[in-house]
Every structure is written in C-alpha cells, then in structure tokens.
N, C-alpha and C positions, 0 to 999 in steps of 0.2 A: 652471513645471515642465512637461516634455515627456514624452508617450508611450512615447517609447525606454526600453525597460529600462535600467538601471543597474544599477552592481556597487558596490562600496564600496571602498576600496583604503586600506589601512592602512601606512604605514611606521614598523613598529617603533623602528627605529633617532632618527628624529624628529621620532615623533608626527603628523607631518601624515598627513592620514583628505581623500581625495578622492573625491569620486564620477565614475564613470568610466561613458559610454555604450557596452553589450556590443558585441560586433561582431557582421556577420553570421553568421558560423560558433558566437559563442556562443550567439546567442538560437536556431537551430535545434539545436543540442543540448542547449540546455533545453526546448524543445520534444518533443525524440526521448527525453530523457528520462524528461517528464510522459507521457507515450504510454504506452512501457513499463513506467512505474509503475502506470498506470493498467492497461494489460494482463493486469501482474502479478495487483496485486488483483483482477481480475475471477477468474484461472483460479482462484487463492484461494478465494474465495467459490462457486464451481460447485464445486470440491472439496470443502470445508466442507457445502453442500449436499446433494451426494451421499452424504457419507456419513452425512450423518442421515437421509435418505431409507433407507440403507440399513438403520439400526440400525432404526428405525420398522417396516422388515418385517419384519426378525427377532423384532423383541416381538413384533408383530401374527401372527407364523408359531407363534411359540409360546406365543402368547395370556396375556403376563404384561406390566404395566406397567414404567413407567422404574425406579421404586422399587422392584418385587420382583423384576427383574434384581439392582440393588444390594444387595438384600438376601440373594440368591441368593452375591455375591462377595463380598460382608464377612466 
C-alpha cells in the first residue's frame, strides 16, 4: 500500500467499491480544508475563553461566586 491518499468509490448501481488515488487538486483541498477547520476551532476556543474570562471578572467585580450568581437567577 502506497502514501498517496485514497478515496473509496462505490457504484451503487453494481456494487463494485474501488479505491481510487486523490488527485492533486483533491489532496490540497483537504488540506485547505483541515487548515480552516483547524482555524475555525482555534477562533472557537479564544471565544469560549474570553468569555469566561469575562464572566470571572464580573463575579470577581461583584464579589459573589459561580453558584451564588445562579442562585441569584433561579
């Protein structure tokens, strides 16, 4: 078995299942793909971050824990 990515290629109509080596235009747009997922996730996570940094000051500004927020909104 070889390096080259592969794909799987199915023909419904009769059953024959081939493996098929990507070409160059697919393996860099899986490529370009994993990038932007991965980019994605990151802004994700700095967002998620920041806003619990953010909710953190606000307890901390008004000196009440996680729990006596919640218990402030129940």
């Amino acid at each position: 078995m070889s390096d080259t990515p592969t794909k799987i290629v199915v023909d419904c109509s009769t059953g024959a299942v081939e493996e098929v080596a990507l070409t160059a235009e697919e393996i860099a747009q899986r490529e370009a793909d994993a990038q932007a997922f991965a980019a994605k996730q990151h802004e994700e996570e700095v967002a998620a971050q920041a806003a619990a940094d953010a909710k953190a000051a606000l307890l901390a500004k008004l000196g009440i824990t996680a729990d006596e927020a919640k218990l402030l909104l129940a």
